[in-house]
C-alpha positions as CSV (number, residue, x, y, z in Angstrom):
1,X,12.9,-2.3,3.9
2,X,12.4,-5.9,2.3
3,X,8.8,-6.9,0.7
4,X,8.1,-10.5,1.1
5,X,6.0,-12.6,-0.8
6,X,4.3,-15.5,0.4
7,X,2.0,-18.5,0.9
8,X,0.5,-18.6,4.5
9,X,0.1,-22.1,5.9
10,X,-3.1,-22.4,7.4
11,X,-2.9,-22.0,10.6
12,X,-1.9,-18.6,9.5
13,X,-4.6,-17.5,6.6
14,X,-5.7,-15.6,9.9
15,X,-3.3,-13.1,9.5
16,X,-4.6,-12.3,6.1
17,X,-8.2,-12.5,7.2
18,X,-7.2,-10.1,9.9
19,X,-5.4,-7.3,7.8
20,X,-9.0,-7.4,5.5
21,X,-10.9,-7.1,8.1
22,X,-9.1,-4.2,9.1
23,X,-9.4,-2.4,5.3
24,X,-13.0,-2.5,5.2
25,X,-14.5,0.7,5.5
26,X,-17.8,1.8,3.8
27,X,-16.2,4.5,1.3
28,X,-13.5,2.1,0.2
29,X,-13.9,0.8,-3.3
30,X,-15.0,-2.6,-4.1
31,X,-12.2,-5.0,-2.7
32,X,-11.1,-8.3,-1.4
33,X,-13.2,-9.4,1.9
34,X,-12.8,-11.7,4.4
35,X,-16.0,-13.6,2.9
36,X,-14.3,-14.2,-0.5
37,X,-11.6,-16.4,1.4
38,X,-14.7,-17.7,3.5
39,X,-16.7,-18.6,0.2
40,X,-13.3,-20.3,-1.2
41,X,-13.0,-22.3,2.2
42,X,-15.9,-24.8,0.9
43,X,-12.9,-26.3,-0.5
44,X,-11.1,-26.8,2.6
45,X,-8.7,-25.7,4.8
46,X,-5.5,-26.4,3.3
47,X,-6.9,-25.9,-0.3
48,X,-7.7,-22.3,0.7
49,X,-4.3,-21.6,2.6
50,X,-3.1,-22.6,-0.7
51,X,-4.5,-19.7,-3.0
52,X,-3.8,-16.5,-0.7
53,X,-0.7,-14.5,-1.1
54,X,0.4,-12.1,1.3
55,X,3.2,-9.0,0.6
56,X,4.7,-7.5,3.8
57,X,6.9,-4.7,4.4
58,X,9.1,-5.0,7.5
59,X,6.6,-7.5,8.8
60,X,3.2,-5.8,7.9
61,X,0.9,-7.0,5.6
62,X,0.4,-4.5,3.1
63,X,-1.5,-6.7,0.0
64,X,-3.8,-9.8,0.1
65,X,-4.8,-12.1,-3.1
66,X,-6.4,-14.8,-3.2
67,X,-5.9,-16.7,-6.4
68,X,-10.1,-17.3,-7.5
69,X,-9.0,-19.7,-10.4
70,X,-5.5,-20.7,-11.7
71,X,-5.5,-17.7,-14.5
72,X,-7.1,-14.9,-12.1
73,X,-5.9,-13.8,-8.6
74,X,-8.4,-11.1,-6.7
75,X,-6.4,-8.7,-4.4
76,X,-6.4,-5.6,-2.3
77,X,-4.2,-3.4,0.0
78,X,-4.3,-1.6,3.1
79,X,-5.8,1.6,2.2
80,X,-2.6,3.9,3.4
81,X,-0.6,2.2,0.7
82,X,-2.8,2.5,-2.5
83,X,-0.1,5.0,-4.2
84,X,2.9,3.3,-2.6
85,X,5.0,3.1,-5.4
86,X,7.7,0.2,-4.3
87,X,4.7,-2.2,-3.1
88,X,3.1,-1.5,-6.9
89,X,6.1,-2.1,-8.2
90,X,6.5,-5.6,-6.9
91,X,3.2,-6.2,-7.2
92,X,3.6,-5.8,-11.2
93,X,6.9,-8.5,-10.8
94,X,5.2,-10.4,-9.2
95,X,1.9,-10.7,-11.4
96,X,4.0,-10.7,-14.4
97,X,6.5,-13.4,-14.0
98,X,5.5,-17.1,-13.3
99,X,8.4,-17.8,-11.3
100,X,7.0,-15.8,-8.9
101,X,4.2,-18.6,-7.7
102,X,1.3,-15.7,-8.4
103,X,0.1,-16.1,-12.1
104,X,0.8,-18.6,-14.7
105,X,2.2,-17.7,-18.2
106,X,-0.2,-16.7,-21.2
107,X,-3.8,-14.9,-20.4
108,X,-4.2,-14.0,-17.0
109,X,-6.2,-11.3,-14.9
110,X,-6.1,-9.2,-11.7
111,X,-9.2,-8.2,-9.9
112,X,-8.2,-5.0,-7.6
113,X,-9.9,-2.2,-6.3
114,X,-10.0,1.6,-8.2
115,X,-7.3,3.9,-7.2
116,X,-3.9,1.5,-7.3
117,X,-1.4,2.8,-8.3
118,X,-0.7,-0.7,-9.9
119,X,-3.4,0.4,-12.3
120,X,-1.2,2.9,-13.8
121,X,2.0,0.3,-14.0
122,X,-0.2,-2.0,-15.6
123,X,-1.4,0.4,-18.4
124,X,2.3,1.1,-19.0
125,X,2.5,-2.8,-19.0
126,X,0.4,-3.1,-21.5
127,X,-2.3,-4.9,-19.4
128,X,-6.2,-4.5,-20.7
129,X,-9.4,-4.2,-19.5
130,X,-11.6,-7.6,-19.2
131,X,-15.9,-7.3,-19.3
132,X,-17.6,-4.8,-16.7
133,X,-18.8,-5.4,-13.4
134,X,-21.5,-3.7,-11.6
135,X,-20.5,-3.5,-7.5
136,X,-23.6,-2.9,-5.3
137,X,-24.5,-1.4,-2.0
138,X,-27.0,-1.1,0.4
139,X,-26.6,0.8,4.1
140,X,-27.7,-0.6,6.8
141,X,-28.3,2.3,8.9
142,X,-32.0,1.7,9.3
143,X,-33.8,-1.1,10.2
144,X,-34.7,-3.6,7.4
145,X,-38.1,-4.4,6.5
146,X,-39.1,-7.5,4.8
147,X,-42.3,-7.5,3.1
148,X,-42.6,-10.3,0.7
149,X,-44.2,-13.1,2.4
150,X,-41.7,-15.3,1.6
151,X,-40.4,-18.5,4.0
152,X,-37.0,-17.8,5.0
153,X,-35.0,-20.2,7.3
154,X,-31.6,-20.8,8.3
155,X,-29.5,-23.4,6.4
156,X,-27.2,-25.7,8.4
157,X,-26.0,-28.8,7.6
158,X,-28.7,-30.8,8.2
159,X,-30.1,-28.6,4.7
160,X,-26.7,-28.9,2.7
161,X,-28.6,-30.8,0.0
162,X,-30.6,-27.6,-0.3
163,X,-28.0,-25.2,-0.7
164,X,-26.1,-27.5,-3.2
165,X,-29.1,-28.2,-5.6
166,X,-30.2,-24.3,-5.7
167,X,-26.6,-23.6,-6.7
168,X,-26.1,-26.2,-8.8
169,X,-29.4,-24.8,-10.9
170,X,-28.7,-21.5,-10.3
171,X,-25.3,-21.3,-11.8
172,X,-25.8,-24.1,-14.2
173,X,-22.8,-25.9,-12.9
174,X,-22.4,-29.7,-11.2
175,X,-19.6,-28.2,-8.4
176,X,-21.7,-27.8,-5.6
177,X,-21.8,-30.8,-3.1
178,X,-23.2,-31.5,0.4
179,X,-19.9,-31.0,1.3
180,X,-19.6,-27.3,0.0
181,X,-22.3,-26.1,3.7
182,X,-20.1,-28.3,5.7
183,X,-16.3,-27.2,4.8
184,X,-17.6,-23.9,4.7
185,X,-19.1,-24.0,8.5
186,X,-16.1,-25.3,9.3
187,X,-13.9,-22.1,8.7
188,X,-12.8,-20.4,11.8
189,X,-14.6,-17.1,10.9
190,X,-17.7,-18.7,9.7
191,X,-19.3,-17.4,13.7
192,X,-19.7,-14.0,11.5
193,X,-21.3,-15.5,8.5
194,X,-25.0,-16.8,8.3
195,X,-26.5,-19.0,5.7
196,X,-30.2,-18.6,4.6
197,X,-32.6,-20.3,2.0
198,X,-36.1,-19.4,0.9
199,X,-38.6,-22.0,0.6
200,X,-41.8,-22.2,-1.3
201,X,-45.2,-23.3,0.3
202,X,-44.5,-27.3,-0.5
203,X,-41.3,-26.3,1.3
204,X,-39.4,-26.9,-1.7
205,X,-35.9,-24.5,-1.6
206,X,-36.5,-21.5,-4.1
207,X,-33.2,-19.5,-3.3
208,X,-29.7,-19.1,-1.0
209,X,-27.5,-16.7,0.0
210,X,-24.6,-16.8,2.0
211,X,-23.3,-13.3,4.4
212,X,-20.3,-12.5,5.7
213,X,-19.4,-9.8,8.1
214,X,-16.5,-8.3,8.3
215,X,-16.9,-6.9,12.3
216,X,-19.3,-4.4,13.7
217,X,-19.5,-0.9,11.7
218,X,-17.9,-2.5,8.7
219,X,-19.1,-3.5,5.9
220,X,-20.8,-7.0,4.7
221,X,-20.5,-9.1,1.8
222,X,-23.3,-11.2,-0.2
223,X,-21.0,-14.5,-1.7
224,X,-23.1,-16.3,-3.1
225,X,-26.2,-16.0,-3.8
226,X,-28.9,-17.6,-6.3
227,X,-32.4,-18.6,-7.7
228,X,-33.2,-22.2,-8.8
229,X,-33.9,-22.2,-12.5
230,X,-37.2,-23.2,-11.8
231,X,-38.4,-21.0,-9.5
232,X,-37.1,-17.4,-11.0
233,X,-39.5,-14.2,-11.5
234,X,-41.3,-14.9,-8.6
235,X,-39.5,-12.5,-6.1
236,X,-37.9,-15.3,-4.2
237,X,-34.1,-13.5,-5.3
238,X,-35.4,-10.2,-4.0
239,X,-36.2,-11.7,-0.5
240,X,-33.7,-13.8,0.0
241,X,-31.6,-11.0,-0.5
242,X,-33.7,-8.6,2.2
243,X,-33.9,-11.5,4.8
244,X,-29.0,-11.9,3.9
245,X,-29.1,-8.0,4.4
246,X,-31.1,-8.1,7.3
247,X,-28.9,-10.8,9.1
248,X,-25.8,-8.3,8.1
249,X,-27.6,-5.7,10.4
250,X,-28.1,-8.1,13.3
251,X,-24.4,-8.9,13.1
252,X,-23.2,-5.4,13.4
253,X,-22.4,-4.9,9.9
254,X,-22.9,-1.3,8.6
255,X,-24.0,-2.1,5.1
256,X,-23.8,-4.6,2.3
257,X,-22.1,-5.0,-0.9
258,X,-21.6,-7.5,-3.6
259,X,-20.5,-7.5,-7.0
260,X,-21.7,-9.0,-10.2
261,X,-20.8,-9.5,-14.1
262,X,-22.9,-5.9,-15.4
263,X,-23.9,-8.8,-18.3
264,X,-26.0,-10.5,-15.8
265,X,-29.2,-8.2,-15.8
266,X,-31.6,-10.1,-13.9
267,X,-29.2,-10.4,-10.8
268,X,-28.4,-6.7,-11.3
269,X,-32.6,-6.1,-11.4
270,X,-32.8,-8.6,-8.2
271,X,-30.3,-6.6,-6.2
272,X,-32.0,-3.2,-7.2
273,X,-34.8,-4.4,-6.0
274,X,-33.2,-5.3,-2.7
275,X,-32.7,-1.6,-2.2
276,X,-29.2,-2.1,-3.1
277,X,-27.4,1.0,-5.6
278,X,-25.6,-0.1,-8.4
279,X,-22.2,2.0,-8.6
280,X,-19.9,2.8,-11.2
281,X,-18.8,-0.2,-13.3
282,X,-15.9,-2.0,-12.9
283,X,-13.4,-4.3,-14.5
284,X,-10.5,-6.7,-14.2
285,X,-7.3,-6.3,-15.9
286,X,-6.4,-9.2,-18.1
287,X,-2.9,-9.7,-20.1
288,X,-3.9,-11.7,-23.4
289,X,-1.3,-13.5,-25.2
């Protein structure tokens, strides 16, 4: 049986999306989703084909990554294949030697989901453990109630400018453009996504978040969402947050998850208080030279 590795074009990052789609379930671990390569597409279409990877078996997809920076590439596989011991096996190869078009030489990291098998080949590798993150989840088997008050109205391109200051202040970074809303609308599975902003009562944006659903009865993913600086401990987090999950349940989705650095308190507090449930902490593993 031969494993291939490879770099889908564009037309077929699809294929990739598709295969994810079909590994979401509610008890699966924290993983790759469909919405991470969504989130990434604000870079554009060919930039995104350009950082997934795809390992098939006699055709099949059996692993996706998506490379998130140069040094660290975030991965899954179909859940049948989680102690398949010749896919873990060239996944380490392939991880660990640059030739291979996956990871660069010197410090690096993988982000992949508990239970791998290629957990226990990279302990035997001598890989590490990076800082912990906290995944979260809230189900979406009841309706959900929003309570706070708060203005909460969709964000299209006509309020890109929106989304890209609150990011740029919530992140402390100067990245987000204009251009980030309209690259991202333009992704073929952005129909199953919905962008939202909370405004205050000068209709000044307060908060974003961005949803992405994976297909009816699977579930959802919050990437990204954020607070302007200026307008934090006022509860504007919290219901941006209800008013993502709620769009999640209008789309189908079962429930909602999202991830965060366990460091970051106050988004951990905000998504508590969002009736999500923090879970058991996880973390990347990183090879430091």
């Amino acid at each position: 049986m031969t494993m291939v590795l490879s770099t889908p074009t564009a037309g077929q990052v699809g294929d990739a999306i598709a295969a994810l789609r079909e590994w979401q379930h509610d008890d699966a671990p924290m993983q790759l989703h469909p919405g991470d390569i969504g989130w990434n597409h604000r870079f554009g279409t060919a930039e995104t084909a350009a950082v997934v990877r795809t390992w098939r078996r006699d055709g099949r997809i059996l692993a996706v990554g998506m490379l998130d920076s140069p040094t660290l590439v975030r991965m899954t596989v179909a859940p049948d294949a989680f102690r398949d011991e010749d896919l873990a096996r060239r996944l380490v190869k392939d991880l660990s030697l640059p030739e291979r078009g996956v990871l660069p030489e010197g410090t690096v990291a993988v982000e992949a989901p508990r239970g791998l098998l290629l957990h226990d080949l990279l302990d035997e590798e001598g890989w590490g453990v990076d800082e912990p993150w906290t995944p979260l989840f809230r189900d979406l088997a009841e309706a959900v109630e929003d309570d706070s008050g708060v203005s909460i109205r969709a964000v299209g391109l006509e309020q890109a400018q929106d989304f890209a200051d609150v990011l740029r202040s919530a992140f402390n970074t100067t990245r987000p453009t204009r251009e980030y809303r309209r690259e991202m609308s333009a992704a073929p599975f952005y129909a199953e996504a919905r962008c939202l902003g909370a405004y205050d009562d000068q209709g000044n944006p307060t908060a974003v978040v961005t949803v992405w659903s994976a297909g009816p009865g699977k579930p959802g993913l919050v990437e990204p969402m954020g607070v302007h600086a200026d307008h934090r401990g006022r509860g504007y987090g919290r219901a941006i947050t209800v008013a993502g999950a709620a769009a999640l349940r209008e789309l189908g989705s079962s429930s909602v998850r999202v991830c965060t650095p366990s460091s970051n308190v106050g988004g951990v507090a905000t998504y508590k208080a969002a009736g999500f449930t923090a879970m058991p902490e996880i973390a990347d593993r990183i090879r430091r030279v």
